[in-house]
C-alpha positions in Angstrom: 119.5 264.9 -3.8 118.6 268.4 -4.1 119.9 270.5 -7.2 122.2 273.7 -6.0 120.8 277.0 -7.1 123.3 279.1 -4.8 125.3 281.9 -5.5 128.7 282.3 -4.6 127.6 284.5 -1.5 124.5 282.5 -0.4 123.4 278.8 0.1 119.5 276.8 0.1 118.4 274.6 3.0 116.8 271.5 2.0 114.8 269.0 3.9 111.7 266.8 4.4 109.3 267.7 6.9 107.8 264.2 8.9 105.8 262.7 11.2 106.8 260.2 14.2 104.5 257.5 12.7 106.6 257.4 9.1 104.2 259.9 7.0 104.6 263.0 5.6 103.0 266.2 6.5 102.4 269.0 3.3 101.9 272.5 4.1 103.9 272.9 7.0 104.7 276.5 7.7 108.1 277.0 7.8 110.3 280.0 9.0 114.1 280.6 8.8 115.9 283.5 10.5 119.0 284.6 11.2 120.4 288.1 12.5 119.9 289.8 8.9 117.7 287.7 7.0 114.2 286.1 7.3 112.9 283.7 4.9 109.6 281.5 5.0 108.1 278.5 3.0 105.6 275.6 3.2 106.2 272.1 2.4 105.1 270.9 -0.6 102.5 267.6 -1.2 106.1 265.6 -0.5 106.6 266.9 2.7 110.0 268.6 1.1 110.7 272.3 1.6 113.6 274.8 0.0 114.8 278.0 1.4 116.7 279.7 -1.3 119.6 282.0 -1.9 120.3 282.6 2.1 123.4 284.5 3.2 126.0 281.9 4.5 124.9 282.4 8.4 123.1 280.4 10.9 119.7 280.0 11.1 117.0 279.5 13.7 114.2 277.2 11.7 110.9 276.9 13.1 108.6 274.1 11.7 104.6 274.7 12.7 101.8 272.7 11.6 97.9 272.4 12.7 97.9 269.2 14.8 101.3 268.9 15.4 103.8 270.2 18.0 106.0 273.3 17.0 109.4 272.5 16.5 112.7 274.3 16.2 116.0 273.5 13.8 119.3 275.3 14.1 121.0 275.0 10.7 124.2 276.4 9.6 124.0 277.9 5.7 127.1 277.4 3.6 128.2 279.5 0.7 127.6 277.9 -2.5 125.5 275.0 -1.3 122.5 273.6 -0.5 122.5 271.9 3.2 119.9 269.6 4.8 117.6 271.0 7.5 114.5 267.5 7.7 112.9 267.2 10.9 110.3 265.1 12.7 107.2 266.3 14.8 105.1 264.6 17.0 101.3 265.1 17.0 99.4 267.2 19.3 
């Protein structure tokens, strides 16, 4: 389980980025936005990412990766938490 760094006011997403055959896939670019706020990442040699200290909002995740199809995560940001936000994409 992921540790909470999240203030009152904001939240973290959490998740593992995957592939359909089981592996995962590191350095996955990864951007989160919502109406206010933009936020990007990469996954790590795990395959895990962790957006920190959003504002509690909704967020339109997109998940790109050479060799793999683009794919998009809608994920809902609660104060005070982290939430998850893993996916699976399917090779080009």
């Amino acid at each position: 389980t992921a540790k909470t760094y999240a203030s009152a006011d904001t939240g973290n997403i959490f998740g593992y980025v995957s592939s359909t055959d089981g592996g995962v896939i590191k350095g996955v670019s990864i951007r989160g936005y919502s109406t206010s706020k933009r936020a990007t990442t990469k996954t790590n040699s795990s395959g895990a990412y962790l957006l920190l200290n959003l504002p509690a909002k909704t967020y339109d995740i997109r998940f790109s990766a050479r060799g793999y199809q683009s794919s998009n995560l809608s994920v809902t940001v609660i104060s005070g938490t982290t939430v998850p936000g893993s996916i699976t994409l399917s090779k080009n």
